[in-house]
C-alpha positions in Angstrom: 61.6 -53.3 18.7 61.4 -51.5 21.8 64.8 -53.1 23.3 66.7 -50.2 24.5 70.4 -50.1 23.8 73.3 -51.5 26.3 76.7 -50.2 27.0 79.0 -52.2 24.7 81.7 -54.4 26.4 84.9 -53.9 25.5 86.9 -55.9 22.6 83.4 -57.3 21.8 82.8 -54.6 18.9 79.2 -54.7 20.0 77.6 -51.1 18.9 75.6 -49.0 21.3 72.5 -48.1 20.5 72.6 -51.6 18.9 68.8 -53.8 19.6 69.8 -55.6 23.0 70.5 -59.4 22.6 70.3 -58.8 18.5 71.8 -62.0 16.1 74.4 -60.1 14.9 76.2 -59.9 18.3 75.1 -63.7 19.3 75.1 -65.9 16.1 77.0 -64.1 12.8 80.3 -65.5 12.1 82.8 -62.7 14.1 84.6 -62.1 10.6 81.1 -60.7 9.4 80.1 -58.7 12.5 81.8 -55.6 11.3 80.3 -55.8 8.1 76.8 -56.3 9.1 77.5 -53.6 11.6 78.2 -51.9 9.2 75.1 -52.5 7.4 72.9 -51.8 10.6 71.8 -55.4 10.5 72.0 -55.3 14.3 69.2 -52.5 14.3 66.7 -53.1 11.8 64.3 -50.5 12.2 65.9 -48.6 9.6 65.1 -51.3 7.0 62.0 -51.1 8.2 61.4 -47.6 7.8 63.0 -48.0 4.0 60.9 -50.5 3.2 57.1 -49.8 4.6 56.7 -46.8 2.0 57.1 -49.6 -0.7 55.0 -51.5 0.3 52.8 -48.6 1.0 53.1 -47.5 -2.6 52.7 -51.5 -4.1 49.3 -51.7 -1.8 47.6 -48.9 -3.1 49.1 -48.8 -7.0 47.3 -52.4 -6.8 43.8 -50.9 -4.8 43.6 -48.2 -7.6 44.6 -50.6 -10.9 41.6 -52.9 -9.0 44.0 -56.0 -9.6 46.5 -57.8 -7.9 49.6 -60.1 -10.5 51.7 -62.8 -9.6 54.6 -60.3 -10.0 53.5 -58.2 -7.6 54.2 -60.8 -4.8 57.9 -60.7 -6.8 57.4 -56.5 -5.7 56.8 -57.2 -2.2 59.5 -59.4 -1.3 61.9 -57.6 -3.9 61.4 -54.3 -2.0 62.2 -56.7 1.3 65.6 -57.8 -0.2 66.4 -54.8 -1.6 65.7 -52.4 1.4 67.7 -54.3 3.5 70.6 -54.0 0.8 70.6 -50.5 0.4 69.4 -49.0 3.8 72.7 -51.1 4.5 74.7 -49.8 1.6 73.5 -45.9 2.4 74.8 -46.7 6.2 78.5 -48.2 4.9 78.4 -44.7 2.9 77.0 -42.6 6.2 80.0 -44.4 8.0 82.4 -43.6 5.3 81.2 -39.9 4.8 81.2 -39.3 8.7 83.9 -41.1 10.2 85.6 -38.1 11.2 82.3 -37.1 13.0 80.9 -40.5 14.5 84.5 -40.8 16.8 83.3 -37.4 18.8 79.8 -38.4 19.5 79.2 -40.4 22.1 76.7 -43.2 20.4 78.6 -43.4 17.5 82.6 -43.7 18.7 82.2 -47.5 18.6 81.0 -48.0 15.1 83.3 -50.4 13.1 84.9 -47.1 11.5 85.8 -44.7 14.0 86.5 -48.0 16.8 89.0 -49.6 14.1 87.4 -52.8 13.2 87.0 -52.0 9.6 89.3 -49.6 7.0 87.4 -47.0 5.0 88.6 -49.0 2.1 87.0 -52.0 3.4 83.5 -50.2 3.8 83.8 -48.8 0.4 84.1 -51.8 -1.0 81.1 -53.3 1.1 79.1 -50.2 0.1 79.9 -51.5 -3.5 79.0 -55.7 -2.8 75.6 -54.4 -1.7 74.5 -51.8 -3.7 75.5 -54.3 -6.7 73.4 -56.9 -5.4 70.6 -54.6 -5.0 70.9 -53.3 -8.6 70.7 -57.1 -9.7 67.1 -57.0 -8.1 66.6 -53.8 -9.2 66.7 -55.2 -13.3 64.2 -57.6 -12.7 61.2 -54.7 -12.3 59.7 -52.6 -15.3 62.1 -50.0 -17.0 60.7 -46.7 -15.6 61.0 -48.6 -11.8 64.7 -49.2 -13.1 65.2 -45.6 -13.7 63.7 -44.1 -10.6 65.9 -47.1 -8.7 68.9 -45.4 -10.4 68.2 -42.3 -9.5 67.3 -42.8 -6.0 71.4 -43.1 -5.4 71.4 -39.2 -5.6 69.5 -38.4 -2.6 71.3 -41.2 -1.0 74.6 -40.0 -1.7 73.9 -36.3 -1.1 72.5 -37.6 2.2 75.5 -37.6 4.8 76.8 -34.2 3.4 73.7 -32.1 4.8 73.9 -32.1 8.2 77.1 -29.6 7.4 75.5 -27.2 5.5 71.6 -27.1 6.7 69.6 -27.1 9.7 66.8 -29.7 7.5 68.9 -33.1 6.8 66.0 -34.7 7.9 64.3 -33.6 4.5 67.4 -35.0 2.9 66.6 -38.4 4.4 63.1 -37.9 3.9 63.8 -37.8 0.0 66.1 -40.6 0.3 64.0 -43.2 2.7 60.4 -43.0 1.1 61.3 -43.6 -2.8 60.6 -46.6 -2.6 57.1 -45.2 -2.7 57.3 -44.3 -6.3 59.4 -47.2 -6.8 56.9 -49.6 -6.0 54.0 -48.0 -7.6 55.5 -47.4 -10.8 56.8 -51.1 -10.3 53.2 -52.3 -10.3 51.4 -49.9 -13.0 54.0 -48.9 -15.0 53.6 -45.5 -14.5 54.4 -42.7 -12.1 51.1 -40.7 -10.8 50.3 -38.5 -8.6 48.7 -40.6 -5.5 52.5 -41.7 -5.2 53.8 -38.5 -5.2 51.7 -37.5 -2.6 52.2 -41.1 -0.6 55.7 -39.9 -1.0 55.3 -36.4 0.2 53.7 -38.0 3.3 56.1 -40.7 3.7 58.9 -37.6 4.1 56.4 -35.7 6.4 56.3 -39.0 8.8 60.5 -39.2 8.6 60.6 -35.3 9.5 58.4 -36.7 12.8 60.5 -39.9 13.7 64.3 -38.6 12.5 63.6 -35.3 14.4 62.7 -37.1 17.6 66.0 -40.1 16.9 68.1 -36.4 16.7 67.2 -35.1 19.8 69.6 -37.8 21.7 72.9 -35.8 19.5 72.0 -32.4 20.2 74.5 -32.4 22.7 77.1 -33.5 21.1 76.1 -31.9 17.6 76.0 -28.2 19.1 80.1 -28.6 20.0 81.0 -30.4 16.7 78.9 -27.7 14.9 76.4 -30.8 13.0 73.0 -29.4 12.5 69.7 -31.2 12.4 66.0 -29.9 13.0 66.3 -31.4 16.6 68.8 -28.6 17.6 67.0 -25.9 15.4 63.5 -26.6 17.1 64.9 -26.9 20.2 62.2 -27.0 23.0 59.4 -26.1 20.1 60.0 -29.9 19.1 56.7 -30.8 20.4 54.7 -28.1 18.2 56.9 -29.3 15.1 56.4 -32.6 15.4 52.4 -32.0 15.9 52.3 -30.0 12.2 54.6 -33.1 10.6 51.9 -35.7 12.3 49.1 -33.6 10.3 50.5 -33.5 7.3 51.4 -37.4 7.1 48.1 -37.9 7.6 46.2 -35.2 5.6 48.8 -35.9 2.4 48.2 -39.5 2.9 44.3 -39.4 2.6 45.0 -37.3 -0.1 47.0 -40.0 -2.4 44.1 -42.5 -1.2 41.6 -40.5 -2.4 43.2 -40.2 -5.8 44.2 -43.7 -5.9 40.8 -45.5 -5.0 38.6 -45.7 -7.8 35.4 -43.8 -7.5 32.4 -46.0 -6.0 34.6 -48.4 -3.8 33.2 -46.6 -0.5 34.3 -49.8 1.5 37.3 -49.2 -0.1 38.0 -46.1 0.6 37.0 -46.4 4.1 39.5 -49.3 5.4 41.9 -47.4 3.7 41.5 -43.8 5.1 42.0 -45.6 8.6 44.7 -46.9 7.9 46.6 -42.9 7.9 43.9 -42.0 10.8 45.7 -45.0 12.9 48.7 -44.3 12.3 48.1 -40.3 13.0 47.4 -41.8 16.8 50.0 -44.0 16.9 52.4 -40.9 16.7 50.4 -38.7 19.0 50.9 -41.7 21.3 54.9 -40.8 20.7 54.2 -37.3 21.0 52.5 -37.2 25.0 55.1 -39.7 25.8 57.8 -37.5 24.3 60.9 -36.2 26.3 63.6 -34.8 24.7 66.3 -35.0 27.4 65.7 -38.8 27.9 67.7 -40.6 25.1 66.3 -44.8 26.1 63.0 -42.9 25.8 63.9 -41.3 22.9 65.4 -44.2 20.6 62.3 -45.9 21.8 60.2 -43.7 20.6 61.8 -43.8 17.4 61.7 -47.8 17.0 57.9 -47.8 17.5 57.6 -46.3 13.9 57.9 -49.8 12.5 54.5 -50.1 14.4 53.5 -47.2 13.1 54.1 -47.8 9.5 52.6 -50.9 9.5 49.2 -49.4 10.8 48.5 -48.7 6.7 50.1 -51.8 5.5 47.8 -53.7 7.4 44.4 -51.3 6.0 45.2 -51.3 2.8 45.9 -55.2 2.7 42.4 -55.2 3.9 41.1 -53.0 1.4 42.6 -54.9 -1.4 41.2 -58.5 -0.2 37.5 -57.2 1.2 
């Protein structure tokens, strides 16, 4: 994950902050490479960072029902799937929404949009394939999970639009990347309660950290095409930011464990309150090692959140099986 991105040689259609060496770019069929280009199937972190909250919210709807279902396992890998699906689906829309932008930005000129290997027609109707395939997945959980999946396409859609008009798209995306919080715990219990909301509040406390840091290699570009983002409004108070959004994650994410463990499971309760005091040093490992006008260090920076987010997976998979 910490592959750092190479300039793309021309006529390949290679992207370039693309993961170096990725399958996409050495083993798809070349009539799918814009397509999954599209998708960001060439940098999977994002799917990564759509996905941990689920499994986030599945692991800890099962610690605090005390049980774990055949159908859960069904959760798990559904989330997997359907992640992928629709982080790629919100991405053919982002394209869509900002081709007009990405061809003035530096990192973004050769995406399959703006570099002419795909038609805006042709990425709508990708956007379509896979958000329809996702919905097929999507049917096979519990009715209220169905409803929340169906409304999740709000934030997602609303998503590209905010850089224009405020200086917090990051909470945008925050909204949009950790539903599957709620998703996956009303999956499990049937129910939405409040140790998801608050796994959710934390999950969009955590994407104000990492999305603010992946901003701060546009700034340049963004201040002469007028796009705003909480990288250019913090400005060289990042680090301070980025120090309040690493306590919250943490303090809102003890919080949800606290009210999702049942009372009396101290071991518990325990394994699972390190898993958010992990990952809380995880990113203060990002923060020293943070510099804001050194973009390799930077996107690294930002890839290492698939480490960080699996720092609670891992605890509260212990929790469940001690």
């Amino acid at each position: 994950m910490t592959e750092l991105p190479t300039t793309p040689e021309v006529g390949t259609g290679q992207v370039a902050d693309a993961v170096t060496g990725n399958w996409v770019d050495r083993l798809a069929p070349a009539a799918t490479r814009p397509y999954l280009r599209l998708s960001r199937a060439d940098r999977p972190i994002g799917t990564w960072l759509l996905l941990l909250p689920c499994w986030w919210g599945l692991l800890l709807a099962m610690l605090h029902d005390g049980q774990a279902r055949w159908e859960d396992l069904w959760i798990f890998v559904g989330c997997g799937i359907g992640a992928f699906l629709m982080r790629g689906a919100g991405c053919t829309w982002n394209d869509i929404t900002d081709r007009g932008i990405d061809g003035a930005v530096a990192r973004t000129a050769s995406r399959p949009i703006p570099s002419g290997q795909v038609t805006t027609v042709q990425a709508l109707l990708w956007a379509i394939t896979q958000s329809l395939i996702a919905f097929t997945i999507l049917l096979t959980f519990n009715v209220p999970a169905i409803l929340l999946g169906v409304l999740s396409l709000l934030p997602v859609a609303i998503y590209p639009f905010a850089k224009r008009f405020t200086w917090w798209p990051q909470v945008f995306l925050g909204v949009a990347f950790n539903w599957g919080a709620l998703l996956a715990w009303t999956a499990h219990t049937g129910r939405l309660e409040a140790p998801a909301v608050l796994l959710y509040l934390a999950g969009m406390a955590w994407t104000l950290f990492y999305d603010t840091i992946y901003a701060h290699q546009d700034t340049e570009d963004d201040a002469l095409i007028g796009v705003k983002s909480t990288a250019r409004l913090f400005g060289d108070n990042s680090p301070r930011w980025l120090a309040w959004f690493l306590v919250i994650t943490v303090a809102l994410m003890g919080f949800a464990i606290i009210g999702a463990v049942p009372r009396g499971e101290i071991l518990m309760l325990v394994l699972c309150l390190a898993g958010p005091w992990a990952m809380g040093w995880h990113m203060m490992w990002q923060l020293r090692r943070l510099k804001t006008d050194d973009t390799e260090r930077l996107l690294s920076l930002f890839r290492s959140n698939r480490d960080a987010g699996l720092i609670p997976v891992l605890f509260f998979a212990a929790a469940l099986f001690a």
